[in-house]
C-alpha positions in Angstrom: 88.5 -20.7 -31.2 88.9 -19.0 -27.8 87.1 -19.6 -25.0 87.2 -15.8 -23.8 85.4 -13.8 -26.4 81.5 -12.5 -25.3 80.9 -12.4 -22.2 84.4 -12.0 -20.5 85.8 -9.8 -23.6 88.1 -8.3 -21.6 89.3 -11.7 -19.8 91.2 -12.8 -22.8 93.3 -9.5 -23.0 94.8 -10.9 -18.9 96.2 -13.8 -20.9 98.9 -13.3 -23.5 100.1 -15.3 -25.7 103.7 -15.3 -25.3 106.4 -18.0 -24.1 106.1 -19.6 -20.9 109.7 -18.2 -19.0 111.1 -20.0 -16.4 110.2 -21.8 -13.1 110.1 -19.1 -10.5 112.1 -20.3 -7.5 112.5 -20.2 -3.8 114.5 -17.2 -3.7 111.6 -14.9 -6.3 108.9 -16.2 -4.8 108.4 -13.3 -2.5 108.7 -10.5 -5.5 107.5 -9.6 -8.8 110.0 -9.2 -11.5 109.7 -6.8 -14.4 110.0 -9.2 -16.6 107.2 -11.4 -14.8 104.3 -8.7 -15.3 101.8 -10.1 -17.4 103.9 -12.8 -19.2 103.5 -16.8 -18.7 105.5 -17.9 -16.1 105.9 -21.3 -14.2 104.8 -21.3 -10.6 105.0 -23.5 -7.8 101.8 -24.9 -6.9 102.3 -24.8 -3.5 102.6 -21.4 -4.0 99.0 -20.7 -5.1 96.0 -19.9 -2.4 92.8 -19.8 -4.0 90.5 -16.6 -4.9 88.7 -15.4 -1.5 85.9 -14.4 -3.9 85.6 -17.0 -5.7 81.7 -17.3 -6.3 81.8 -20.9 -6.9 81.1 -23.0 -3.8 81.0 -26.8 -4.9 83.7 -28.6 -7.0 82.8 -32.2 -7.2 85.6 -34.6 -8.1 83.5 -36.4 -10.3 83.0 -33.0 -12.8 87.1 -32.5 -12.3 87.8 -36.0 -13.9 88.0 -35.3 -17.4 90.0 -32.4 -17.0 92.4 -34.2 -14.6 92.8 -36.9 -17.5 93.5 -34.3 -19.8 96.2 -32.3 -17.8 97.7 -35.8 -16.9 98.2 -36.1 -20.8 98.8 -32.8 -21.8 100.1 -31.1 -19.5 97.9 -27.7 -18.2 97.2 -25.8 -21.7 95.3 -22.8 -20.3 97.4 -20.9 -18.1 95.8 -19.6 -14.5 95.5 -15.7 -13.9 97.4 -15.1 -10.1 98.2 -11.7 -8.6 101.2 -11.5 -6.3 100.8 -11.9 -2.1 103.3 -10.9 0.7 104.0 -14.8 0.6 103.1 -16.3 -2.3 100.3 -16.0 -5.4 96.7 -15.6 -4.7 94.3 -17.1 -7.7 92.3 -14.5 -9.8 91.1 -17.1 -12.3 91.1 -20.6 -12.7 89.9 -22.3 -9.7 88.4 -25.5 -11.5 92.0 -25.9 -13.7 94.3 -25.2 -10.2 92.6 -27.8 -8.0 92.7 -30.4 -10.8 96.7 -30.0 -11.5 97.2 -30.5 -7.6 94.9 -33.5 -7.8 96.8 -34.8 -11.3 100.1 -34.4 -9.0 101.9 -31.3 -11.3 104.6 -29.1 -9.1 104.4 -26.5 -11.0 101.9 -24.6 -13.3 101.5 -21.9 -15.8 100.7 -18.8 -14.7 100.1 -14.9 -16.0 101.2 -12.6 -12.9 99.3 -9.4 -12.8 97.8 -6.7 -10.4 94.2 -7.0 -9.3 91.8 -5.3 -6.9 89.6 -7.2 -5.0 86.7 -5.7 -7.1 88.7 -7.2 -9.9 89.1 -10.5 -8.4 85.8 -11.1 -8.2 84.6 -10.0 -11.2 87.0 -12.0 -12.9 86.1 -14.6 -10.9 82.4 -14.6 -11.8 82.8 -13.9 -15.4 84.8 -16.8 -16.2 82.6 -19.0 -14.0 79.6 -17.7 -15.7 81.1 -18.2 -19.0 81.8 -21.6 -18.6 78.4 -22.4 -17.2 79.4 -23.5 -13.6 77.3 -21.5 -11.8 73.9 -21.9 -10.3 71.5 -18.7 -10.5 72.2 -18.9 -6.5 75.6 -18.7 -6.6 75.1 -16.2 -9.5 72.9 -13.7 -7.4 75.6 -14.5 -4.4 77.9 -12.8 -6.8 76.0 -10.1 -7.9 75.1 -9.1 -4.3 78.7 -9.1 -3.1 79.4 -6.5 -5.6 76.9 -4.7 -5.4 77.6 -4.7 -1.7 80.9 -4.4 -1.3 82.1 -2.3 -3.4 78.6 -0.5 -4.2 78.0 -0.9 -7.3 74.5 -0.4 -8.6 72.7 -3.1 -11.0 73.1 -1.0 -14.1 76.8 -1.1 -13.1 77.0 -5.0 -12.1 75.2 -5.7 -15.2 77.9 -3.2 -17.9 80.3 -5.6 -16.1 79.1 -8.9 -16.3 77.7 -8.0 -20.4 73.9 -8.7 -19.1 71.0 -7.1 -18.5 69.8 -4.7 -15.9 66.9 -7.3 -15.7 68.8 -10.1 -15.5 70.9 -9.2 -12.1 68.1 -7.8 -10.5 65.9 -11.0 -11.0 69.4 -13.2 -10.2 69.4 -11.2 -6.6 66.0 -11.2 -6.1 66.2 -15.2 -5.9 68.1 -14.4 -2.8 64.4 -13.4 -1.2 63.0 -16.7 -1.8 62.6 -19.0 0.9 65.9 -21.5 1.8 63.9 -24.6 0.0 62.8 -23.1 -3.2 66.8 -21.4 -3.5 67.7 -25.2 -2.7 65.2 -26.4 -5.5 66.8 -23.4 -8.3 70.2 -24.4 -7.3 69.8 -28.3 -7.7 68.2 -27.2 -11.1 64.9 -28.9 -9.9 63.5 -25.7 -11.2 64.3 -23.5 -14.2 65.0 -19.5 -13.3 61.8 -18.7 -15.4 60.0 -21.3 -12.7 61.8 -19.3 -10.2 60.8 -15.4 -11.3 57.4 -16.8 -11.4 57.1 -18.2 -7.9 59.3 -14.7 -7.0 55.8 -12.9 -8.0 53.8 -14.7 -5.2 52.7 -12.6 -2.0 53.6 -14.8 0.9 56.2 -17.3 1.4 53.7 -19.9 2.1 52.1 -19.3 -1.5 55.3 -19.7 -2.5 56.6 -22.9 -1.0 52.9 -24.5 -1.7 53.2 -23.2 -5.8 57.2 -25.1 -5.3 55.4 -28.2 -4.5 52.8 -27.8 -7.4 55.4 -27.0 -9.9 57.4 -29.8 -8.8 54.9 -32.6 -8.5 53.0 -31.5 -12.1 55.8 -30.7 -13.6 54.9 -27.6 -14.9 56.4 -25.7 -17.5 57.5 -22.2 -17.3 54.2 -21.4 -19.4 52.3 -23.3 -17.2 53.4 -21.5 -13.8 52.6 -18.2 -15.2 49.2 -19.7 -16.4 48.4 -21.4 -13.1 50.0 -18.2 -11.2 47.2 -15.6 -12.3 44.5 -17.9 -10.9 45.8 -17.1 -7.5 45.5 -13.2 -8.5 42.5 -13.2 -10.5 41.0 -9.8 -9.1 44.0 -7.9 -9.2 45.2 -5.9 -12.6 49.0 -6.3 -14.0 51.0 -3.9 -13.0 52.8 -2.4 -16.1 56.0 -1.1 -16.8 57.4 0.9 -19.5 59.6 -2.0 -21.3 58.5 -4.2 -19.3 58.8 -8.5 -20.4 57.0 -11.2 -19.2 59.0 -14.3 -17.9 58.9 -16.2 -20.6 60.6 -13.6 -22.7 62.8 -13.4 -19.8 63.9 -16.8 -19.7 64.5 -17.1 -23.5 67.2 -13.9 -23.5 69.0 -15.9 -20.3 68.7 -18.9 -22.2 70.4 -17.8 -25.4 72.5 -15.6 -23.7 73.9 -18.2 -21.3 74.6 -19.6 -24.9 76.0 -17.2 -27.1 77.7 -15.0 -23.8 76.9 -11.9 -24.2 74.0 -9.3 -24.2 70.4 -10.6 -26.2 67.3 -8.5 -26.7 63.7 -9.9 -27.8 61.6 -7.7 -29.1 58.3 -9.5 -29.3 55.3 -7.6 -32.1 52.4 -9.9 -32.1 53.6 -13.0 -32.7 56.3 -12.7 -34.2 59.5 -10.0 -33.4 63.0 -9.8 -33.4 66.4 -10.8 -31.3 69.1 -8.7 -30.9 72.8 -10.4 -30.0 76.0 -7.6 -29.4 78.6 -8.4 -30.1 82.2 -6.1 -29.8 84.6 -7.4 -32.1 85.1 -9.9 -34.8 86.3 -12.7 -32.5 83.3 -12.2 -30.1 80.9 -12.6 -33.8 82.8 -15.8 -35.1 82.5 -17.1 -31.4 78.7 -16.6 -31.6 78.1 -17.5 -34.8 80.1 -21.2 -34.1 77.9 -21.4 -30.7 74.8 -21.4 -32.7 75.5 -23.5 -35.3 77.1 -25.9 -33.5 
């Protein structure tokens, strides 16, 4: 089953499933042949700088290991996504897989060459990384901002992108407001993101940091925050919203989203309700329905 359905729908179309040609050499390195554009070709590692927008910021050897075992073995099966440079290959896609051949000792790897913005490198950049789980919500909303950003997109746009909510990126940047130690706390997944939007809510940042601690040393559940979070408003009406969820809802569409990778809608009526899951073709449904009955 493919790893690139969901989510990154359109990441699976960058990687074509044709015959790996041959090594490039010394004397191609500095062009892009017809014949090159978007097939599998062999690259020289050393040829390879990494993705300048690559929203990932730690790669631990100990979470490369098993991968490096693997490629030792087998050799790198999926092929990395590079665009060409006035010297070399810069890295679209497949950050984790690039430094872990150089650390398994390969020369040379596979490799589809295409042309990419930098919009377009970092999209890519965050959707793989999201699909594969190896981002914090901080690095997440790190991502979400520098689009938004630099290349001015707006949330509804960054969200169409990344196959998420509106909600969901502008909850993801607004972790960026919290206070150093609680983004510290979300990152080192100390806290949940539904923990998070509920401390988000609080006035001050010293309500904030003080609710941290409470979370943290009663171990509060996300239903519990929001319980013990209206005591500290008790005077003050709910603002509401038309459409608007409360975290908990929240937090189970990012949680089955995160594991089905793509767009999820509760809709709660009473008690009970109904969840919607999109899907865009027949891969991305057989790639949902084997994530959910796994």
């Amino acid at each position: 089953m493919s790893n690139f359905g969901g989510l990154g729908r359109g990441l699976g179309s960058l990687i074509p499933q044709k015959p790996v040609a041959s090594t490039i050499s010394e004397e191609h390195k500095d062009i892009v042949l017809p014949e090159m554009k978007n097939q599998l070709v062999q690259i020289p590692i050393d040829l390879i700088e990494t993705n300048p927008f690559q929203p990932r910021k730690v790669f631990s050897h100990q979470e490369l290991e098993e991968l490096i075992e693997s490629i030792k073995k087998y050799g790198l099966l999926v092929p990395l996504i590079v665009t060409k440079t006035p010297i070399g290959y810069q890295l679209i896609a497949g950050e984790r897989r690039l430094r872990s051949a150089k650390i398994a000792g390969l020369k040379t790897v596979p490799a589809t060459v295409r042309t990419a913005n930098d919009q377009e490198k970092m999209e890519i950049a965050l959707i793989e990384n999201i699909q594969r789980r190896d981002l914090n919500p901080i690095e997440k909303a790190f991502g979400y901002q520098r689009l938004m950003n630099e290349f001015n997109l707006t949330q509804e746009e960054v969200a169409d992108k990344m196959s998420v909510s509106r909600s969901v990126v502008g909850n993801t940047v607004r972790f960026l407001s919290l206070p150093d130690e609680i983004q510290k706390a979300l990152a080192d997944a100390k806290i949940s993101e539904g923990h998070a939007k509920v401390i988000a809510g609080l006035d001050s940042e010293k309500e904030q940091l003080e609710f941290l601690n409470k979370v943290l040393t009663l171990n509060f559940t996300v239903r519990d925050a929001e319980a013990e979070s209206r005591k500290l408003r008790p005077a003050r009406k709910p603002v509401k919203t038309r459409n608007a969820k409360d975290p908990i809802t929240e937090d189970f569409e990012d949680r089955i989203r995160e594991k089905v990778n793509t767009k999820v809608k509760i809709n709660r009526k009473g008690d009970g309700g109904t969840i919607e899951i999109e899907f865009y073709s027949n891969e991305d449904l057989n790639s949902i329905v084997e994530q959910l009955t796994k």
